[in-house]
N, CA, C and O atoms as a Maestro MAE file, in Angstrom:
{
 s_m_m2io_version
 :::
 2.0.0
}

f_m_ct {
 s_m_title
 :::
 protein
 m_atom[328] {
  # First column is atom index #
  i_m_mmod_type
  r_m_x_coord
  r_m_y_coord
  r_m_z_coord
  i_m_residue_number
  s_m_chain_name
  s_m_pdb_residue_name
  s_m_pdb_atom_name
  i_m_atomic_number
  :::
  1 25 -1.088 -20.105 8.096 1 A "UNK " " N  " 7
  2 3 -1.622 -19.638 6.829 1 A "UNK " " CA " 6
  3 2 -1.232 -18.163 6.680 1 A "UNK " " C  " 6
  4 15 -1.447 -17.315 7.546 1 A "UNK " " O  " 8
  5 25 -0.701 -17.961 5.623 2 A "UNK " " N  " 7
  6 3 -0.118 -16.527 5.291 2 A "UNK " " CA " 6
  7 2 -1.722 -15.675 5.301 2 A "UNK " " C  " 6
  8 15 -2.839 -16.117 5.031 2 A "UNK " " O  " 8
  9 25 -1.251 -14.200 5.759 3 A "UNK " " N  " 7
  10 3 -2.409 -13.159 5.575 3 A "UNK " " CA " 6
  11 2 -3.008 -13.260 4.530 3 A "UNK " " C  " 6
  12 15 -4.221 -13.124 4.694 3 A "UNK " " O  " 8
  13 25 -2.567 -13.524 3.027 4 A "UNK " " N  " 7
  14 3 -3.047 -12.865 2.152 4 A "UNK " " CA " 6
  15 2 -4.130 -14.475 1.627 4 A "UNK " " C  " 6
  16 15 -5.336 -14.353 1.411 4 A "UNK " " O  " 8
  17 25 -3.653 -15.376 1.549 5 A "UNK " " N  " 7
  18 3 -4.189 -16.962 1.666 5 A "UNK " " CA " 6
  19 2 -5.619 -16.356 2.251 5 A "UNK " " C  " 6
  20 15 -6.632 -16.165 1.578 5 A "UNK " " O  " 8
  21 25 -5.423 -16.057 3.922 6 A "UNK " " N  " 7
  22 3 -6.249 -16.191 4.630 6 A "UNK " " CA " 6
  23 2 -7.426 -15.053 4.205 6 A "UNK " " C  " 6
  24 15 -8.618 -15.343 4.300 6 A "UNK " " O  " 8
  25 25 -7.024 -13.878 3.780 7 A "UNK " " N  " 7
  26 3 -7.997 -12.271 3.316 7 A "UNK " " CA " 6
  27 2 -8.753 -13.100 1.984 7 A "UNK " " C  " 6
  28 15 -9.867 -12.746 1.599 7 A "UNK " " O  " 8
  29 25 -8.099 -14.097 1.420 8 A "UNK " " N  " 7
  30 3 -8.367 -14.551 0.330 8 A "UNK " " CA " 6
  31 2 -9.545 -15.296 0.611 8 A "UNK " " C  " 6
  32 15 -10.665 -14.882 0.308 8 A "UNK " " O  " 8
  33 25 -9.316 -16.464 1.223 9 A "UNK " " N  " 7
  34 3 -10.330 -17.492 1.636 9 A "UNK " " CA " 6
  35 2 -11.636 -17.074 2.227 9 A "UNK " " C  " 6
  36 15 -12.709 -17.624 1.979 9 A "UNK " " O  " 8
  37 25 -11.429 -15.878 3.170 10 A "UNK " " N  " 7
  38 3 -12.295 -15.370 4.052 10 A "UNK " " CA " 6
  39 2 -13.054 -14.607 2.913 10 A "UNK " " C  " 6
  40 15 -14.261 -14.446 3.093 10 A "UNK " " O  " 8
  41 25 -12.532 -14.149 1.837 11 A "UNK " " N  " 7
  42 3 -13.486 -13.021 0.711 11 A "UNK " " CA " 6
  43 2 -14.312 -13.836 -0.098 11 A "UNK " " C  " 6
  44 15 -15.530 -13.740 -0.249 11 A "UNK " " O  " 8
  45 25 -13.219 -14.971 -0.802 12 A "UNK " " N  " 7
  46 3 -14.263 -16.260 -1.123 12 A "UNK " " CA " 6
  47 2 -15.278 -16.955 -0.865 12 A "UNK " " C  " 6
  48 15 -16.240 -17.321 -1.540 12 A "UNK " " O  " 8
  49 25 -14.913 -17.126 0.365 13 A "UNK " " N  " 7
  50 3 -16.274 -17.811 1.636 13 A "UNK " " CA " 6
  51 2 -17.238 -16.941 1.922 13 A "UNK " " C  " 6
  52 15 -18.343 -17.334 2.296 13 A "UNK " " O  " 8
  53 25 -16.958 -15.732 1.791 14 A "UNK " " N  " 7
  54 3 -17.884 -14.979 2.378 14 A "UNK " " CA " 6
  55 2 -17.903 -14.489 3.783 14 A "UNK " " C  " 6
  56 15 -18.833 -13.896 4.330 14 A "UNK " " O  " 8
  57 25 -16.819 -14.797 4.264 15 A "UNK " " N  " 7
  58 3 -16.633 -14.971 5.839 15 A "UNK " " CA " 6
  59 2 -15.939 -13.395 5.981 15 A "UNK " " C  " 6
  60 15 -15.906 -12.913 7.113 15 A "UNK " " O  " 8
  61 25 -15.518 -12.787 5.106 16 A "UNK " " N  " 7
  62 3 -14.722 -11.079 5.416 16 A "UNK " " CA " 6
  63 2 -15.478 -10.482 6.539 16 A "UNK " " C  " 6
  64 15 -16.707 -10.553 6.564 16 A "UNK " " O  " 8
  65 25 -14.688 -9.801 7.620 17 A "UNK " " N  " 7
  66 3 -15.185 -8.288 8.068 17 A "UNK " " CA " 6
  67 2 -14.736 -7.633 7.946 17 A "UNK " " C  " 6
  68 15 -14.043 -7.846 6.951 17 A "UNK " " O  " 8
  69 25 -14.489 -6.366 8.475 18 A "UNK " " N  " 7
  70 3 -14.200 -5.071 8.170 18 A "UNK " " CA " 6
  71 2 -12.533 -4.978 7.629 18 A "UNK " " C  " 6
  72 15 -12.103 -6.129 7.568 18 A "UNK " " O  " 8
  73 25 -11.997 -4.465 7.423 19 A "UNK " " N  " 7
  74 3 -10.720 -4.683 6.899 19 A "UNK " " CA " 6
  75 2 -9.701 -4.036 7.987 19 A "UNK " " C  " 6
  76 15 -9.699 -2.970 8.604 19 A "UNK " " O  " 8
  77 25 -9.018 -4.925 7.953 20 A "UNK " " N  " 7
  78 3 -7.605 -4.657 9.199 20 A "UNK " " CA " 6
  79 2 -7.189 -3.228 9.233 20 A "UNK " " C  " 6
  80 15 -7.607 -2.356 8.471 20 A "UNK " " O  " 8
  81 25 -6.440 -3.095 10.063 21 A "UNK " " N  " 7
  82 3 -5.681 -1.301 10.330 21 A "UNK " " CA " 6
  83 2 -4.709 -1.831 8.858 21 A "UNK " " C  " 6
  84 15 -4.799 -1.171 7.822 21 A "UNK " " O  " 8
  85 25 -4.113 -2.653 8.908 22 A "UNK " " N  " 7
  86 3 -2.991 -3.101 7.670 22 A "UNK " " CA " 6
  87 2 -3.273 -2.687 6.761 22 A "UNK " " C  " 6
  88 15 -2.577 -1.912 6.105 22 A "UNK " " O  " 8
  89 25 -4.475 -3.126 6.440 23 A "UNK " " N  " 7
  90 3 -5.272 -2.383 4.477 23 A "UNK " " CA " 6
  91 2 -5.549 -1.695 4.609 23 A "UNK " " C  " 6
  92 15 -5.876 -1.242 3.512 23 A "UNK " " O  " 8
  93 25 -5.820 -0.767 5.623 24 A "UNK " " N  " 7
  94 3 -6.159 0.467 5.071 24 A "UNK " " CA " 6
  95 2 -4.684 1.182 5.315 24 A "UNK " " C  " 6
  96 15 -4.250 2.086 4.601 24 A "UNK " " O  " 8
  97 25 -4.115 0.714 6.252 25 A "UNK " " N  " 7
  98 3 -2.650 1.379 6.166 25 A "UNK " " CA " 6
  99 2 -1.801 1.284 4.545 25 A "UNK " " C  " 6
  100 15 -1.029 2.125 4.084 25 A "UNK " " O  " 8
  101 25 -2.087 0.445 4.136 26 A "UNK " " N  " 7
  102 3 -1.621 0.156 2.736 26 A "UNK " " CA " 6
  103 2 -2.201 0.472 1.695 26 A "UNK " " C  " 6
  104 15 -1.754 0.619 0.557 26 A "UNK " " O  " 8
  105 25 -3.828 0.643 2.337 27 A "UNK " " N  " 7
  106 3 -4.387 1.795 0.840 27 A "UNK " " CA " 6
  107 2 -3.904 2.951 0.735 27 A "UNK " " C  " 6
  108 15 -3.534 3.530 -0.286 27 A "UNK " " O  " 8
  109 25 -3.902 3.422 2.170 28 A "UNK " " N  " 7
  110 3 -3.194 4.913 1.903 28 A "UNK " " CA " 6
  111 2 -2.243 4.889 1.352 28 A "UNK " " C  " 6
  112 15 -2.203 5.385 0.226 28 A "UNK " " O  " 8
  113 25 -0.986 4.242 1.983 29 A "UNK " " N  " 7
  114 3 0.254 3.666 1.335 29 A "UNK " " CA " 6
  115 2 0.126 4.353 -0.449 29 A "UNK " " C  " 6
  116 15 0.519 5.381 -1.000 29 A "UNK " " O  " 8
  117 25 -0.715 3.012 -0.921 30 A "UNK " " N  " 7
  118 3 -0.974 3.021 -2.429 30 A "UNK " " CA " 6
  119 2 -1.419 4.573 -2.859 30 A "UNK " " C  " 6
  120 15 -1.072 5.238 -3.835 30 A "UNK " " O  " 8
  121 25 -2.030 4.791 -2.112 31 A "UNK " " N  " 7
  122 3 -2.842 6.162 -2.847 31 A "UNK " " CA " 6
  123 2 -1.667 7.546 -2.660 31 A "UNK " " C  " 6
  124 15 -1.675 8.448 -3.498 31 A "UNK " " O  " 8
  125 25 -0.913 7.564 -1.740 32 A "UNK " " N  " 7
  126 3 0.284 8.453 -1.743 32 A "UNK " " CA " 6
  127 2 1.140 7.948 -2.931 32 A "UNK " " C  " 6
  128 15 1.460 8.697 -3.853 32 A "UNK " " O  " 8
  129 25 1.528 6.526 -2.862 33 A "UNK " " N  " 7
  130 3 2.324 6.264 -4.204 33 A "UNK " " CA " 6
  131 2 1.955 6.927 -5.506 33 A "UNK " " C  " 6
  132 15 2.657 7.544 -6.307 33 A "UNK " " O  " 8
  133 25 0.698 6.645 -5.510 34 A "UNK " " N  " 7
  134 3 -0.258 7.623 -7.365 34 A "UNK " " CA " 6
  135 2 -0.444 8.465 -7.350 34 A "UNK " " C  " 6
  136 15 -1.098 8.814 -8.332 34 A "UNK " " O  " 8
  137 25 -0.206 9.279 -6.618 35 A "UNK " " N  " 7
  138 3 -0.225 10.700 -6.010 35 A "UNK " " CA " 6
  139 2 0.895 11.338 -7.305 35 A "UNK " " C  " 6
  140 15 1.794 10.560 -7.621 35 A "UNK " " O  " 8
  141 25 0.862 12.372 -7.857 36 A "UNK " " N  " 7
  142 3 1.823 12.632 -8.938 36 A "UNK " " CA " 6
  143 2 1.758 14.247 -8.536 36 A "UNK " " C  " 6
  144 15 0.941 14.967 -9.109 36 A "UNK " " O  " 8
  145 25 2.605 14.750 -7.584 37 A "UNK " " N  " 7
  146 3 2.613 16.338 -7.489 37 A "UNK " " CA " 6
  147 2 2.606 16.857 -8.251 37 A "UNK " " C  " 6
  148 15 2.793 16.311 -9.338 37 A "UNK " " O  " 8
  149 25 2.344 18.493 -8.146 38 A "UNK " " N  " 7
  150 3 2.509 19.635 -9.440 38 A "UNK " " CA " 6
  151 2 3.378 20.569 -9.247 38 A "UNK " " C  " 6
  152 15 3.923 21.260 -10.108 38 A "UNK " " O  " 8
  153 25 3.603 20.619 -7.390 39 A "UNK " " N  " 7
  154 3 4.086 21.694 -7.269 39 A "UNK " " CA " 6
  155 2 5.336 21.435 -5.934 39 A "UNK " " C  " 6
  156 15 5.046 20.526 -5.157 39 A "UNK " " O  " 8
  157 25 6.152 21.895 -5.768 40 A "UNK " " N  " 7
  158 3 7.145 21.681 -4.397 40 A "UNK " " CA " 6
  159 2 6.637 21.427 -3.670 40 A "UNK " " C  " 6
  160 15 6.868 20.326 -3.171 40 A "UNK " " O  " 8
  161 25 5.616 22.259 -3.126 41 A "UNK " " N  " 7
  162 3 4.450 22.430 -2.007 41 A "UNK " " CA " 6
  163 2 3.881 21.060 -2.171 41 A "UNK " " C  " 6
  164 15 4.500 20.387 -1.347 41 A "UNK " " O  " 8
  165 25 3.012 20.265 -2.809 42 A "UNK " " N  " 7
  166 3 2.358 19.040 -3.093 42 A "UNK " " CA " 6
  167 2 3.288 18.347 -2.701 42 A "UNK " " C  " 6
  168 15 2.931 17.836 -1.640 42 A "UNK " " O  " 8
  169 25 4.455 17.989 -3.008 43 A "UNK " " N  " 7
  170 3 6.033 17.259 -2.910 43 A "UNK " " CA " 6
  171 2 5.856 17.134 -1.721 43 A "UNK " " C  " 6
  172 15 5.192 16.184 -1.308 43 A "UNK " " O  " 8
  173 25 6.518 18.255 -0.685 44 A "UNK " " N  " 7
  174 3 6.431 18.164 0.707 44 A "UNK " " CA " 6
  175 2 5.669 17.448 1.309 44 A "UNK " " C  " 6
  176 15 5.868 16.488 2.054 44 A "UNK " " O  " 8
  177 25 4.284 18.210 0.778 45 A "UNK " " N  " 7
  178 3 3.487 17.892 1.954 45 A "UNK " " CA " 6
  179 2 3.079 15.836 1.696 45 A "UNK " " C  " 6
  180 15 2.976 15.184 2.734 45 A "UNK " " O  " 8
  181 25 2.941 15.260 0.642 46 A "UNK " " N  " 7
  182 3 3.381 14.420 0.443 46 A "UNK " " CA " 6
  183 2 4.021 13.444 1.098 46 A "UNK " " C  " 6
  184 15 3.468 12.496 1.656 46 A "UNK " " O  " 8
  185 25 5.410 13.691 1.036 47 A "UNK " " N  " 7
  186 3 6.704 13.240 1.598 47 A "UNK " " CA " 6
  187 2 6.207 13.211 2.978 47 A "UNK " " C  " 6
  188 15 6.476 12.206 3.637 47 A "UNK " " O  " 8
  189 25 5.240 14.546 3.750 48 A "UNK " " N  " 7
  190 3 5.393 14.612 5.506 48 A "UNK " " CA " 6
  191 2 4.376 13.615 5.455 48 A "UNK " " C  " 6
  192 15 4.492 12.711 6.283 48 A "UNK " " O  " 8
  193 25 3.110 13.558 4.436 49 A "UNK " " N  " 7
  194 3 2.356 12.293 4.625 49 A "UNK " " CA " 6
  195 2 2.755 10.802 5.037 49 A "UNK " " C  " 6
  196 15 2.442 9.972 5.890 49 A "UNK " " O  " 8
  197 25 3.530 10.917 4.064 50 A "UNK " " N  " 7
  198 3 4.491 9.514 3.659 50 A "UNK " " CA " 6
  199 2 5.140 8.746 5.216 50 A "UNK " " C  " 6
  200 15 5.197 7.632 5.736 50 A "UNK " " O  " 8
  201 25 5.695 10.658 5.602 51 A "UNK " " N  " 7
  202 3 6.421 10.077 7.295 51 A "UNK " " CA " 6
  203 2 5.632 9.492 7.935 51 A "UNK " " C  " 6
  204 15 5.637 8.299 8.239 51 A "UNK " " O  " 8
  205 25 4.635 10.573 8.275 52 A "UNK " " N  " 7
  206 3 3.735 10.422 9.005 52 A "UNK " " CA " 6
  207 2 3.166 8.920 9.120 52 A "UNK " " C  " 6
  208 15 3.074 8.340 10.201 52 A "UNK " " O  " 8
  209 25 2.738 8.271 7.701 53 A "UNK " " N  " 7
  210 3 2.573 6.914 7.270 53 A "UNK " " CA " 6
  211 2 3.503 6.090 8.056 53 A "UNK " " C  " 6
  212 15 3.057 5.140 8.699 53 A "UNK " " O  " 8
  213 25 4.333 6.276 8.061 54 A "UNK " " N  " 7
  214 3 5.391 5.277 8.549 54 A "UNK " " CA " 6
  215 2 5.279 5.207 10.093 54 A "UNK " " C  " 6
  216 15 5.076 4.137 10.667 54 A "UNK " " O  " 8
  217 25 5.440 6.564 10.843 55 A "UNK " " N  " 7
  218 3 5.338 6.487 12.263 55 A "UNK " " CA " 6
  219 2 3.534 5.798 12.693 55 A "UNK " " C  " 6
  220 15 3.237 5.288 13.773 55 A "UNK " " O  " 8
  221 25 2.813 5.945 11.784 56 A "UNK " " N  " 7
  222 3 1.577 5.294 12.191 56 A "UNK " " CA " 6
  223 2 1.738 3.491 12.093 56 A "UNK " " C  " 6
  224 15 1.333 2.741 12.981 56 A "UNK " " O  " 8
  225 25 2.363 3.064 10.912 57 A "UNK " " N  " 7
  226 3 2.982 1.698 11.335 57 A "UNK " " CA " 6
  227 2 3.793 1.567 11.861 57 A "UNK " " C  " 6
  228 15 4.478 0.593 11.551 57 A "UNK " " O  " 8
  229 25 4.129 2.198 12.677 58 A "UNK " " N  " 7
  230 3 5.291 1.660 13.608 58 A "UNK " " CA " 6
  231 2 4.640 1.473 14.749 58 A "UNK " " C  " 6
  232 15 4.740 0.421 15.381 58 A "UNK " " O  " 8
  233 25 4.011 2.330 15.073 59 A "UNK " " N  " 7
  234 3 3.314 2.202 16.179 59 A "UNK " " CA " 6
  235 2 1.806 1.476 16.588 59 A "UNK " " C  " 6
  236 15 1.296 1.252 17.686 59 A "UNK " " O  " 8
  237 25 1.281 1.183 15.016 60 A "UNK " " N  " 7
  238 3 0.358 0.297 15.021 60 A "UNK " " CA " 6
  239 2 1.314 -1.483 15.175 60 A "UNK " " C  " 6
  240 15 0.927 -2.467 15.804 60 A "UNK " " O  " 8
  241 25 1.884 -1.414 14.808 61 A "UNK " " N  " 7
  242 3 3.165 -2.823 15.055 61 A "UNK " " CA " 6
  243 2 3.131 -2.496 16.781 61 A "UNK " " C  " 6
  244 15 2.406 -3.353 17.286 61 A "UNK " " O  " 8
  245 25 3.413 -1.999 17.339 62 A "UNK " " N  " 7
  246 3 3.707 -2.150 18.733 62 A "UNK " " CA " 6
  247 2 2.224 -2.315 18.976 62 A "UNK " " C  " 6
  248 15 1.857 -3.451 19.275 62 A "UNK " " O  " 8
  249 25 1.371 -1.419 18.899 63 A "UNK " " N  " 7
  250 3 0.028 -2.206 19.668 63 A "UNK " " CA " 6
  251 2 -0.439 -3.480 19.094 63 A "UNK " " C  " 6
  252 15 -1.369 -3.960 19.742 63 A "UNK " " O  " 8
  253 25 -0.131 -4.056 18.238 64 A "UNK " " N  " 7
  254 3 -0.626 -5.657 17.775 64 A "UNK " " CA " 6
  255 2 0.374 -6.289 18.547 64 A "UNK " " C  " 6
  256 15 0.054 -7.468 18.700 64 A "UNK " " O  " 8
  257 25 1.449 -6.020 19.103 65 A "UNK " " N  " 7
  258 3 2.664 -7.048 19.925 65 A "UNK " " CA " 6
  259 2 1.862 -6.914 20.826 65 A "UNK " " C  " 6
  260 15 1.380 -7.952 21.279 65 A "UNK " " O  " 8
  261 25 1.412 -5.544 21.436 66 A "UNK " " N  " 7
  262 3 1.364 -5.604 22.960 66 A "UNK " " CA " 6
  263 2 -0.328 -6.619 23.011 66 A "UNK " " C  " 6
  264 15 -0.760 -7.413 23.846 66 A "UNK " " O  " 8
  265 25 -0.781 -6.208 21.978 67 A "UNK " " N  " 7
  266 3 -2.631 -7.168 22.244 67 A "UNK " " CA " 6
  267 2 -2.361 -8.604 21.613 67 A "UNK " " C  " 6
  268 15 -3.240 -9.461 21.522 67 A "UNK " " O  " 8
  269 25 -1.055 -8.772 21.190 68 A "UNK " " N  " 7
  270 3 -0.711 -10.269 21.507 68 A "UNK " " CA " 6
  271 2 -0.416 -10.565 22.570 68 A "UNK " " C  " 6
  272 15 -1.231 -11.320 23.099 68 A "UNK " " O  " 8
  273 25 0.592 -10.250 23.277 69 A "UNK " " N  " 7
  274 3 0.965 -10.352 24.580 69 A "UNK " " CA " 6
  275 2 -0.071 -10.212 25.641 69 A "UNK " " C  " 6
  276 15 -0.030 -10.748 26.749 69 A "UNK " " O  " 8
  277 25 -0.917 -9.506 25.222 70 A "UNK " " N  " 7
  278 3 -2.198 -9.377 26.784 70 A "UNK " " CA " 6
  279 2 -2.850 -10.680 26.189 70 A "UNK " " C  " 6
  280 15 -2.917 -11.498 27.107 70 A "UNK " " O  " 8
  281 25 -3.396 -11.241 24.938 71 A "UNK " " N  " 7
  282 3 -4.353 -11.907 24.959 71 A "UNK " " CA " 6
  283 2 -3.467 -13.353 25.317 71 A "UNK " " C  " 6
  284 15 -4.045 -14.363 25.717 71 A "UNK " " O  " 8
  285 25 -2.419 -13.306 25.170 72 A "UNK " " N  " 7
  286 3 -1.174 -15.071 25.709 72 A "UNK " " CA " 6
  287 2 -1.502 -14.999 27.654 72 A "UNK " " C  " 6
  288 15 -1.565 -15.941 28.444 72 A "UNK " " O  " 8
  289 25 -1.662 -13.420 27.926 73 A "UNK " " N  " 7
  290 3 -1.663 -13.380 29.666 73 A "UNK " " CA " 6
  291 2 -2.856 -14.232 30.024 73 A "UNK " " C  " 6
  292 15 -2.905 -15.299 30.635 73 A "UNK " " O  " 8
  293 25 -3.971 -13.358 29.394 74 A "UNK " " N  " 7
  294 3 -5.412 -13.967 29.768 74 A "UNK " " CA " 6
  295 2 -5.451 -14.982 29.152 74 A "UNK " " C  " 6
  296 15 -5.661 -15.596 30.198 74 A "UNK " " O  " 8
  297 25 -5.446 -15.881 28.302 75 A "UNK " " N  " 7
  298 3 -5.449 -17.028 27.787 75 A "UNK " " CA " 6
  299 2 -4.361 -18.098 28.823 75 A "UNK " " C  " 6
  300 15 -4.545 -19.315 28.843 75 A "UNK " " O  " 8
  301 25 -3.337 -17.484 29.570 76 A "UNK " " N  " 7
  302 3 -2.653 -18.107 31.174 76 A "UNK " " CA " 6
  303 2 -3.568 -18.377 32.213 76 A "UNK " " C  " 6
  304 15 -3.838 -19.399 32.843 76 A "UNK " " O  " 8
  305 25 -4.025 -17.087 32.243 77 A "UNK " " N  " 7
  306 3 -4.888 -16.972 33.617 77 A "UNK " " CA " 6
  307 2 -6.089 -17.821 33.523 77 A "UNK " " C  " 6
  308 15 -6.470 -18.566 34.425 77 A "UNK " " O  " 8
  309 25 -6.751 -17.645 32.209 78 A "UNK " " N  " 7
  310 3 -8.203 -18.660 32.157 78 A "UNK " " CA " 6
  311 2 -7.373 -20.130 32.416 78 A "UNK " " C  " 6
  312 15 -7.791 -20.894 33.286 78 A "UNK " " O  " 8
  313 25 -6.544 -20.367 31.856 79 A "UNK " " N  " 7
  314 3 -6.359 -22.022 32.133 79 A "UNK " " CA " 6
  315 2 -6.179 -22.305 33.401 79 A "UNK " " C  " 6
  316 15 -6.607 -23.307 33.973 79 A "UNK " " O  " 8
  317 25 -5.238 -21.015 34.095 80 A "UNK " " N  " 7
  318 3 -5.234 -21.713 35.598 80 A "UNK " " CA " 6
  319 2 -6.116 -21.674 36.663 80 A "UNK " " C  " 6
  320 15 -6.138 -22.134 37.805 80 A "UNK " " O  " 8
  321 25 -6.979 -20.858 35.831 81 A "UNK " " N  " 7
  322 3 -8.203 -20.826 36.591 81 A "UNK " " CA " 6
  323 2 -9.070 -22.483 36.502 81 A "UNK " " C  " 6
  324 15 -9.520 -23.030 37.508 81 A "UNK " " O  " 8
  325 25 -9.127 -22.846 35.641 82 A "UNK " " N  " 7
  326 3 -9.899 -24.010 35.212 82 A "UNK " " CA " 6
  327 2 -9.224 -25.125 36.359 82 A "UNK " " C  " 6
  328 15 -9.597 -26.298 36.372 82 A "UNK " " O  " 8
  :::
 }
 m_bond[327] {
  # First column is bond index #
  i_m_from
  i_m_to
  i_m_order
  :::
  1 1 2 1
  2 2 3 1
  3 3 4 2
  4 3 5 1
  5 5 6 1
  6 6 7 1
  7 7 8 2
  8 7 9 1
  9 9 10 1
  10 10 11 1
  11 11 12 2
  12 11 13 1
  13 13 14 1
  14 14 15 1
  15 15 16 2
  16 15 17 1
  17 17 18 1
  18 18 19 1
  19 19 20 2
  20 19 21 1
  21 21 22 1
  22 22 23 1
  23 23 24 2
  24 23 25 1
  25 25 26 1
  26 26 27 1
  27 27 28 2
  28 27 29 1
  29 29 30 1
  30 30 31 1
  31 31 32 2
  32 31 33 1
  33 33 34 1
  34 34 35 1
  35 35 36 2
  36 35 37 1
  37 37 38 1
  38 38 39 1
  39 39 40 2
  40 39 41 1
  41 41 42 1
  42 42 43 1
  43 43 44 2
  44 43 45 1
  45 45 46 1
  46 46 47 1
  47 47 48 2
  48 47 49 1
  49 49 50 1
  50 50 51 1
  51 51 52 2
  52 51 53 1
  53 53 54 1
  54 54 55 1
  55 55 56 2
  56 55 57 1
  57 57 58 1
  58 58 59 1
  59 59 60 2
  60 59 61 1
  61 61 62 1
  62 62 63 1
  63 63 64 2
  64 63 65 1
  65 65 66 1
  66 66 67 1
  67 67 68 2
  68 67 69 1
  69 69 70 1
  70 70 71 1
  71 71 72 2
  72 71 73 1
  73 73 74 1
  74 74 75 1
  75 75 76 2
  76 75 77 1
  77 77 78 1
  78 78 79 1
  79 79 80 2
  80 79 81 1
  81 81 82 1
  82 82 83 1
  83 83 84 2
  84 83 85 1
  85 85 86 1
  86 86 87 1
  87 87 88 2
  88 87 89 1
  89 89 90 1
  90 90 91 1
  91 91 92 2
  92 91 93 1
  93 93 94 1
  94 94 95 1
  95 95 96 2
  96 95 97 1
  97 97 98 1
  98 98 99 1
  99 99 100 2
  100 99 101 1
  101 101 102 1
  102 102 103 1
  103 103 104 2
  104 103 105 1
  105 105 106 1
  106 106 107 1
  107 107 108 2
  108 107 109 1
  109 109 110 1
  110 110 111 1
  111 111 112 2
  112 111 113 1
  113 113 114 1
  114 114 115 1
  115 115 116 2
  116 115 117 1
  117 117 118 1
  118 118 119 1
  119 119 120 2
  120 119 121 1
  121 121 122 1
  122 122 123 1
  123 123 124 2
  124 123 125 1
  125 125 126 1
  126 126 127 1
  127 127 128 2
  128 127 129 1
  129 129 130 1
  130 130 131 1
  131 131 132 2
  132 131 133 1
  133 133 134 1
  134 134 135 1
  135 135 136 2
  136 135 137 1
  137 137 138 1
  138 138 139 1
  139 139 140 2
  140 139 141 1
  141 141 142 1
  142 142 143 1
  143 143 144 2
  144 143 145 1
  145 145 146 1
  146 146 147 1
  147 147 148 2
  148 147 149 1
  149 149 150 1
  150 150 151 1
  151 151 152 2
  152 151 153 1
  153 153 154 1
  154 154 155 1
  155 155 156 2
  156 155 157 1
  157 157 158 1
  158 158 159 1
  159 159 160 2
  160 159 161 1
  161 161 162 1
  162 162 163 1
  163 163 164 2
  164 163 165 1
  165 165 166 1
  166 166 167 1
  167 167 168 2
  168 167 169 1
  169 169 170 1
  170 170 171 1
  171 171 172 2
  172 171 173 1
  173 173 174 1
  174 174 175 1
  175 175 176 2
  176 175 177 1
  177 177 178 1
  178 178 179 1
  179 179 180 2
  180 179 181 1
  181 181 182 1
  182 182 183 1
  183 183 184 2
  184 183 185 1
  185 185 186 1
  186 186 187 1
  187 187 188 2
  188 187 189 1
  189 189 190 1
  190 190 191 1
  191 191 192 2
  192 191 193 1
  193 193 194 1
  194 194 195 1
  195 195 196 2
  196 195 197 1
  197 197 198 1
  198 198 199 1
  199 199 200 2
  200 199 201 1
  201 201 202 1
  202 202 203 1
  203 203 204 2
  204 203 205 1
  205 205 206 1
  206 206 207 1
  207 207 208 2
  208 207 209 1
  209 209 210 1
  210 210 211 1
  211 211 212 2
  212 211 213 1
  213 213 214 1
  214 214 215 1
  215 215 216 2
  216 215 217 1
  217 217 218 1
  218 218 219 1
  219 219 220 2
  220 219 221 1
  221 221 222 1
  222 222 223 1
  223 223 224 2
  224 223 225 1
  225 225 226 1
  226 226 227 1
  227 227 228 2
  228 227 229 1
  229 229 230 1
  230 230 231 1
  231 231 232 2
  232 231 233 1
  233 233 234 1
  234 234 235 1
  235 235 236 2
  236 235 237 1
  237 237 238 1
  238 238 239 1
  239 239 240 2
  240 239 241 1
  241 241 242 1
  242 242 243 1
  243 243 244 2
  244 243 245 1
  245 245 246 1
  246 246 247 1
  247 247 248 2
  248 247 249 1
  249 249 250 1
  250 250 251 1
  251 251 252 2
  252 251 253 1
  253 253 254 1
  254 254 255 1
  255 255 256 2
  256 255 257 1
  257 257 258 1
  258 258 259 1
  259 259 260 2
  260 259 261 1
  261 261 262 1
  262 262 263 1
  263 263 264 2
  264 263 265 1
  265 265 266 1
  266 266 267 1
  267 267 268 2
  268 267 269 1
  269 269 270 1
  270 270 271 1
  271 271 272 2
  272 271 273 1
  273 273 274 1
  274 274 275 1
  275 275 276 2
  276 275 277 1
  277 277 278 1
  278 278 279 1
  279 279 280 2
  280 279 281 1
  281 281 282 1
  282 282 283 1
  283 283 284 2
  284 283 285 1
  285 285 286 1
  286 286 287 1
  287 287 288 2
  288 287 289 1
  289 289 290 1
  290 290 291 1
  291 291 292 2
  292 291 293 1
  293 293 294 1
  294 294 295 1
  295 295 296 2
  296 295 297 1
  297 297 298 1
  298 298 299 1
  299 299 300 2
  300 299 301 1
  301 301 302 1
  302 302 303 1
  303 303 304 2
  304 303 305 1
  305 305 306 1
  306 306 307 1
  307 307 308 2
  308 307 309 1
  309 309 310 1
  310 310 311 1
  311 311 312 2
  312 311 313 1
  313 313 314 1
  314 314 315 1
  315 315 316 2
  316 315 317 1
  317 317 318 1
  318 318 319 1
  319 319 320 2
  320 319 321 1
  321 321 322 1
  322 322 323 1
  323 323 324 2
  324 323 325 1
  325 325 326 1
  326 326 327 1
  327 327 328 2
  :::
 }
}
């Protein structure tokens, strides 16, 4: 089931919690987009937001691989434990 299906169903149902690192990574996202500078200075600092934005998903992408990968280990180990 695609994310957005699933954010969907879960808001419908009533079943939502708190909202992923993703949405709020993407509100900000949005809210830098409407952002309309006045001045060079605003521009910049902006733009270093913007980077900044990006190196925070990049590196939020590597910790969701790696807490996939730990939870496939322990989800090994419990079975062979059983």
């Amino acid at each position: 089931m695609t994310d957005l299906r699933r954010m969907t169903r879960e808001f419908l149902m009533g079943e939502g919690h708190t909202p992923s690192l993703a949405s709020y990574l993407q509100s900000i996202s949005e809210v830098l987009q409407s952002i309309t500078p006045r001045t060079r200075t605003d521009e910049r600092r902006i733009e270093v937001a913007r980077a900044n934005l990006k190196e925070v998903k990049r590196h939020a992408r590597r910790l969701e691989e790696r807490v996939s990968v730990l939870e496939e280990q322990i989800q090994v180990l419990e079975e062979s434990k059983e």
